[in-house]
Structures are given as structure tokens and as C-alpha cells.
VEXSESE-700042 format. One record per residue (C-alpha): x, y, z; residue number from 1; residue in one letter. Coordinates in steps of 0.02 Angstrom, whole numbers, padded with zeros to 5 digits. Each point is the difference from the previous one (the first is absolute). Layout:
<pts>
((X Y Z) NUM A)
...
</pts>
This chain:
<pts>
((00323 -01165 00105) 1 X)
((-00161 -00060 00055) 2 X)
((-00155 00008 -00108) 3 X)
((-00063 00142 00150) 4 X)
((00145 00096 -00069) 5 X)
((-00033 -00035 -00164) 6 X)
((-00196 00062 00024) 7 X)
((00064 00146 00084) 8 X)
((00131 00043 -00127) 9 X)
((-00120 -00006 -00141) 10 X)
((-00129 00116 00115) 11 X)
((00125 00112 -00001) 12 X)
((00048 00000 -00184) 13 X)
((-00196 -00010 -00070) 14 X)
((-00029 00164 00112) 15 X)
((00141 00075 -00059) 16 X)
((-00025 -00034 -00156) 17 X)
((-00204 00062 00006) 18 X)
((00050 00145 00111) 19 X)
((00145 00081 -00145) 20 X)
((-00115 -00029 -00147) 21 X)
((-00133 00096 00097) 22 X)
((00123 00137 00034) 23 X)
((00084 00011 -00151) 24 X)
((-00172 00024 -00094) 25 X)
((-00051 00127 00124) 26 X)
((00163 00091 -00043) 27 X)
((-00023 -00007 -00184) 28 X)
((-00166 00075 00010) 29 X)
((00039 00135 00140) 30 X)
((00184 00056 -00096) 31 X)
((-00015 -00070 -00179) 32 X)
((00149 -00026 -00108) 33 X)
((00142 -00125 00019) 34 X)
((00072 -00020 00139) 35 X)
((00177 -00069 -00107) 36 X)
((00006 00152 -00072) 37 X)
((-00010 00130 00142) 38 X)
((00146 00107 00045) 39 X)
((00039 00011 00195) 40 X)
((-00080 -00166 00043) 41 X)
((00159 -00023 00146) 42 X)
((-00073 00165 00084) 43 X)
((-00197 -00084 -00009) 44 X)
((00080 -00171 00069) 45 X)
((00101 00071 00136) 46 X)
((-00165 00119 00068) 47 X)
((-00084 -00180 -00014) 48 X)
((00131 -00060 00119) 49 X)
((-00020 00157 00129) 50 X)
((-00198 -00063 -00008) 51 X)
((00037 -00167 00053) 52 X)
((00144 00068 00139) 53 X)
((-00172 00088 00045) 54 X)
((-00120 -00127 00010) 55 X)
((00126 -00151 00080) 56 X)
((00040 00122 00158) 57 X)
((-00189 00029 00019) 58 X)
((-00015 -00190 00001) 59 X)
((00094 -00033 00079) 60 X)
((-00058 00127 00143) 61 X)
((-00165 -00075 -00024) 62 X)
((00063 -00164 00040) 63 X)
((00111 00051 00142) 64 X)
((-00179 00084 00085) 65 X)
((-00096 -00170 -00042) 66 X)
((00131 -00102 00103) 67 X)
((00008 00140 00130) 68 X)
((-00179 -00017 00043) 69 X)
((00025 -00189 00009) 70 X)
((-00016 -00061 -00180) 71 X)
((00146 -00081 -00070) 72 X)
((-00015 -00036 -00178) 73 X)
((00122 -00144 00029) 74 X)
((-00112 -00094 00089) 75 X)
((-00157 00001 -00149) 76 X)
((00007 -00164 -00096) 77 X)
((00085 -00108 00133) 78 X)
</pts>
């Protein structure tokens, strides 16, 4: 790997990283308790999953009107 990929990898990670500490904090206050412990936690991950189904098609709508209208994200960068 080159040190681009490197940089971009570790982009990647330190947002990651910032982005699930923020959430997880906002979830302790909103919900309390611990999370370990609940009961049903597959049902809560698998209405995550519908979310995400949700908010990838509308993406990727988004992005199919962008490149429609002349706008190809493809192209950005190079």
C-alpha cells in the first residue's frame, strides 16, 4: 500500500472511531442501562439494518439524480 492509502485508511478508522464514541454516549444518555445486558438486542440490530436498507437506496437515488443531471461523482478528485 501506498502511504495515500495508508492516510486514507487511518481517516477512515479515526472517524470511525470519533463518530461510535459519540454515538454510543448519546445512546447511554438517551436509553440508559447496559446495553450487554438487554434482552432482544437481535430485534434492535436487525431494525438498525432495515434503517440502513433505508438510507443506502435513498443514496443511492441521490447519487443516481446527481449523475443524471451531469455530475458524476466518479469524476471528483481526478
Amino acid at each position: 500500500m501506498t502511504p495515500k492509502h495508508h492516510a486514507h485508511l487511518d481517516s477512515i478508522v479515526s472517524r470511525f472511531s470519533e463518530s461510535l464514541r459519540a454515538k454510543y454516549t448519546a445512546g447511554q444518555k438517551e436509553h440508559k442501562g447496559k446495553l450487554w445486558q438487554k434482552k432482544h438486542i437481535i430485534d434492535m440490530a436487525l431494525e438498525e439494518v432495515l434503517d440502513m436498507a433505508v438510507y443506502l437506496y435513498t443514496l443511492k437515488d441521490q447519487i443516481e439524480e446527481l449523475e443524471q443531471s451531469g455530475i458524476s461523482l466518479g469524476e471528483i478528485g481526478e
